[in-house]
C-alpha positions as CSV (number, residue, x, y, z in Angstrom):
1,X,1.1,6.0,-48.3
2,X,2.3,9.5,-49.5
3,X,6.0,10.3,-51.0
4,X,6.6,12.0,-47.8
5,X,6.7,8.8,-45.7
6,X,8.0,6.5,-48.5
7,X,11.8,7.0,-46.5
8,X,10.4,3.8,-44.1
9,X,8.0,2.1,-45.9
10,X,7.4,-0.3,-42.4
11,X,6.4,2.7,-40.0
12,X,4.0,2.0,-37.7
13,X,0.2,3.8,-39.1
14,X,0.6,5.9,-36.9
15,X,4.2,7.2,-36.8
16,X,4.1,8.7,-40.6
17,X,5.2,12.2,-40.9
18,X,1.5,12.6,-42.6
19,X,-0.3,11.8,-39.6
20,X,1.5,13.5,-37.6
21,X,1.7,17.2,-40.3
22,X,-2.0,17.0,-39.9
23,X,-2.0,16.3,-36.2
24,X,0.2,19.9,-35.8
25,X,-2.0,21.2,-37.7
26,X,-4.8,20.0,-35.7
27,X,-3.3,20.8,-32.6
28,X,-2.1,25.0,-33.5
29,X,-5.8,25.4,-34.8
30,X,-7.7,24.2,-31.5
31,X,-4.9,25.9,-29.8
32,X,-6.3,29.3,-31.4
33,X,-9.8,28.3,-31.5
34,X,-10.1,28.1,-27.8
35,X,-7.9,31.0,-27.1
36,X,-10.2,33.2,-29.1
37,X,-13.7,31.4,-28.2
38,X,-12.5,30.5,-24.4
39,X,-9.7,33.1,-23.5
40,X,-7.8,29.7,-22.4
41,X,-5.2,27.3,-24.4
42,X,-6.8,23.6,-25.5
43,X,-3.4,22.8,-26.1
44,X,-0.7,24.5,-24.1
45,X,-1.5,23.3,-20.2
46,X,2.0,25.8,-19.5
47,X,0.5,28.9,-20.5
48,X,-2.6,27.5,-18.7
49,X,-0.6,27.1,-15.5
50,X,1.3,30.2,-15.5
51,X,-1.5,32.3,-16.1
52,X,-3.3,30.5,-13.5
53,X,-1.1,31.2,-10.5
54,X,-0.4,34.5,-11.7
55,X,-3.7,35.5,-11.4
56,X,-3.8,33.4,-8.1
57,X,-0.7,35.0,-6.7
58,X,-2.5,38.7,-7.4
59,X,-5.1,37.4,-5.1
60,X,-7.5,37.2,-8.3
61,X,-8.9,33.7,-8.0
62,X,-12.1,34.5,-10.0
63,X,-10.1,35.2,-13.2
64,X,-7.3,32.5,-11.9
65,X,-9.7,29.8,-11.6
66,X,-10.9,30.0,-15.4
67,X,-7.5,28.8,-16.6
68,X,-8.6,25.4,-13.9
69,X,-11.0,23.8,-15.6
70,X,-9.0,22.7,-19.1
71,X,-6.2,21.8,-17.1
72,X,-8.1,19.1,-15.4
73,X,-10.0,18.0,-18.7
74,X,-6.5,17.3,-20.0
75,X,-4.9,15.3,-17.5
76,X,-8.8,13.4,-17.4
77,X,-8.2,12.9,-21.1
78,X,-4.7,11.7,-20.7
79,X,-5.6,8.9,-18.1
80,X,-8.5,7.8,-20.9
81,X,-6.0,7.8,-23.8
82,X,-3.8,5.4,-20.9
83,X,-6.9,3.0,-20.3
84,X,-7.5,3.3,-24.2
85,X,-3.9,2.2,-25.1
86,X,-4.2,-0.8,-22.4
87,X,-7.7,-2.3,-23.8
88,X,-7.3,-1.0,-27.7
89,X,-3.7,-1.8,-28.7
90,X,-2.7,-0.9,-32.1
91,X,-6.4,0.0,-32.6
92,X,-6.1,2.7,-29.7
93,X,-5.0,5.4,-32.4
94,X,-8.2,5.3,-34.7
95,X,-10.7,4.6,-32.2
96,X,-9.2,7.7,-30.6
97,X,-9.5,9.9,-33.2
98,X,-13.0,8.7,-34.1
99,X,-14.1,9.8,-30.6
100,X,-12.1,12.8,-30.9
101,X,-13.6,14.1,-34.3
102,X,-17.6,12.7,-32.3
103,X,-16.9,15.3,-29.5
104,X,-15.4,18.2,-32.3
105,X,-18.9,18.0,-34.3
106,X,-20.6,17.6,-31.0
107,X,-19.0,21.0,-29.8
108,X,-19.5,22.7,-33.2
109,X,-22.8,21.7,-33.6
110,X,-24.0,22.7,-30.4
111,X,-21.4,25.9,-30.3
112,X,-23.8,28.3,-29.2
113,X,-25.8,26.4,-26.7
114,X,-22.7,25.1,-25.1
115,X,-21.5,27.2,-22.0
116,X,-17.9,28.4,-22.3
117,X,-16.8,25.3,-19.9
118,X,-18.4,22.6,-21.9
119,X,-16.3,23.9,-24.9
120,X,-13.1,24.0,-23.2
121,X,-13.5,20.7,-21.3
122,X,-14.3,19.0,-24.7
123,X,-11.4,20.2,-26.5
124,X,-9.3,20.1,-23.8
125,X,-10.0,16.3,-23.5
126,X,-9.2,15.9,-27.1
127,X,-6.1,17.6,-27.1
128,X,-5.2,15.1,-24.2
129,X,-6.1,12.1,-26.5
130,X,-4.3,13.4,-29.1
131,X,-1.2,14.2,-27.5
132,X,-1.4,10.9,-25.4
133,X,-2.0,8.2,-28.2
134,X,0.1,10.1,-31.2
135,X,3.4,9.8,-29.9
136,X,5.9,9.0,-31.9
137,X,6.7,10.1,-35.5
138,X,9.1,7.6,-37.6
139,X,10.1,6.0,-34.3
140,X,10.7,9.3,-32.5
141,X,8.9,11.3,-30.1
142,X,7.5,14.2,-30.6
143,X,4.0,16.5,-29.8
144,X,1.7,17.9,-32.2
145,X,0.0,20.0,-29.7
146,X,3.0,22.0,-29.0
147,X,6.2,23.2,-30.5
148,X,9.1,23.3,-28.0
149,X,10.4,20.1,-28.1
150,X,9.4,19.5,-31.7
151,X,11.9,23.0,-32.3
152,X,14.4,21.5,-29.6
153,X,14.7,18.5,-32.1
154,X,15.0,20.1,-35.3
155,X,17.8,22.7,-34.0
156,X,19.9,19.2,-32.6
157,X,19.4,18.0,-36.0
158,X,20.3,20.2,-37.8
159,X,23.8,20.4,-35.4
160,X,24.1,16.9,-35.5
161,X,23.6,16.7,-39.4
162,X,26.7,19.6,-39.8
163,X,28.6,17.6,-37.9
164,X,28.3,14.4,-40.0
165,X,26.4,12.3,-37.1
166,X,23.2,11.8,-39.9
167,X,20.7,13.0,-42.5
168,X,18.9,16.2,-42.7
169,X,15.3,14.2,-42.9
170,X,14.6,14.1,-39.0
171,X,15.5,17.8,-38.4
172,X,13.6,18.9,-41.4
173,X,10.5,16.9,-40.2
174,X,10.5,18.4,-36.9
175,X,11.1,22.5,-38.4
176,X,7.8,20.6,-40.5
177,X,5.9,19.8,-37.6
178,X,6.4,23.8,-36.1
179,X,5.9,25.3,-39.3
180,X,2.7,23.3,-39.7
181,X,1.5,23.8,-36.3
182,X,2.0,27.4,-37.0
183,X,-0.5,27.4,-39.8
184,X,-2.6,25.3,-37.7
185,X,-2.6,28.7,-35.6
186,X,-3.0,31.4,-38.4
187,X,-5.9,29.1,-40.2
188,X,-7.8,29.0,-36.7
189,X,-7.4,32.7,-35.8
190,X,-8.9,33.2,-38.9
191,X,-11.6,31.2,-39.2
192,X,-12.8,31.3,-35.8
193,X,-12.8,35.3,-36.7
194,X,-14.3,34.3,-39.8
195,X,-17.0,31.3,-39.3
196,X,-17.6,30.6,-35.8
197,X,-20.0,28.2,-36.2
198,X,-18.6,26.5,-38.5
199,X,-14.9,26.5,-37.3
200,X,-14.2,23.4,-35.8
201,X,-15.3,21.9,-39.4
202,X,-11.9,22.7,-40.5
203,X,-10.1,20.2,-37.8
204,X,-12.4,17.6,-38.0
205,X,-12.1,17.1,-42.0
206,X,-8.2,17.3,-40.5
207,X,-9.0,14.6,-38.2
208,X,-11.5,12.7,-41.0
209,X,-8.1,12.1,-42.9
210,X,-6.0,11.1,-40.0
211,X,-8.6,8.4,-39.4
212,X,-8.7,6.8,-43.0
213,X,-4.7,7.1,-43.0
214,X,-4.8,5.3,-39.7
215,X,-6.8,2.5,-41.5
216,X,-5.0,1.9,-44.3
217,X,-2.0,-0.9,-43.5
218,X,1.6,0.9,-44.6
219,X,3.8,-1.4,-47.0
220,X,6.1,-3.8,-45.4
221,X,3.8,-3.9,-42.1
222,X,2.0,-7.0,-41.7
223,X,-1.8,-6.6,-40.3
């Protein structure tokens, strides 16, 4: 396990604040990659939402109806991270991410065959995974496909840590996880500018990692 996560050497695999600095990282580079492929969020179902009845409200339901389509892959890919959680147990978390990185490569590989849809559905669905099965980070919860709540916790920390109610670690995990997820973005935006076909490659080396880290038993947790 790295330094980072040697503060509670009997974390779960896959609460470490590795796993989840490459998941944010993961999740602000899909998060760009769609935006600029797609014209839709993989990540953000909000923006997804808003821009939806926006559109619809104007009485433009061609352009409305684009933003439909990745909000339903997400909440399909939510229910299968549920069933996945139920039949998988502890072994929900790496099988997830194997199928995630399976339908990344498949999506790169076949990037310009693919129809617009295909692509969004498929990364929509593995945001929903990821978002789904990665929950918690050193016992608290938090998203790596998104940053307001993640920000929400660092600010209390940091409060809460002025005011003598605890250590600066969780706040300074969470300003970690936005910062991260932030150069998840930038690192997308430019590579999806850059190498379009080879893009997604970046997240699935990301993903790659998260896997092996996912297989290897932390100290003090018993297999």
């Amino acid at each position: 396990m790295s330094s980072i996560d040697a503060a509670n050497p009997s974390l779960r695999r896959d609460e470490t604040v590795t796993i989840a600095l490459l998941l944010a990282f993961v999740g602000g580079y899909l998060d760009a990659y769609t935006w600029i492929i797609h014209g839709v969020m993989a990540n953000a179902q909000t923006a997804n939402l808003v821009l939806l009845w926006v559109y619809g409200s104007g009485g433009n339901w061609h352009d409305a109806l684009h933003f439909a389509p990745p909000i339903l892959a997400f909440a399909v890919g939510v229910l299968f991270a549920a069933w996945l959680r139920g039949v998988a147990g502890q072994r929900a978390s790496a099988i997830s991410t194997l199928v995630e990185i399976l339908l990344l490569v498949a999506i790169g590989v076949l990037h310009n065959r693919l129809p617009d849809l295909a692509g969004t559905l498929g990364i929509s669905f593995v945001a929903a995974m990821q978002t789904a099965i990665f929950t918690k980070v050193e016992g608290v919860a938090y998203s790596s496909v998104m940053i307001t709540g993640n920000m929400r916790q660092a600010i209390e920390g940091v409060f809460l840590a002025l005011g003598g109610g605890g250590p600066f670690r969780r706040s300074g995990i969470f300003a970690a996880l936005c910062i991260t997820f932030g150069i998840g973005a930038a690192v997308g935006g430019f590579a999806t500018k850059g190498i379009p076909d080879l893009a997604l490659g970046i997240p699935v080396t990301a993903q790659l990692i998260v896997l092996l880290l996912c297989e290897v038993e932390p100290r003090g947790v018993p297999a």
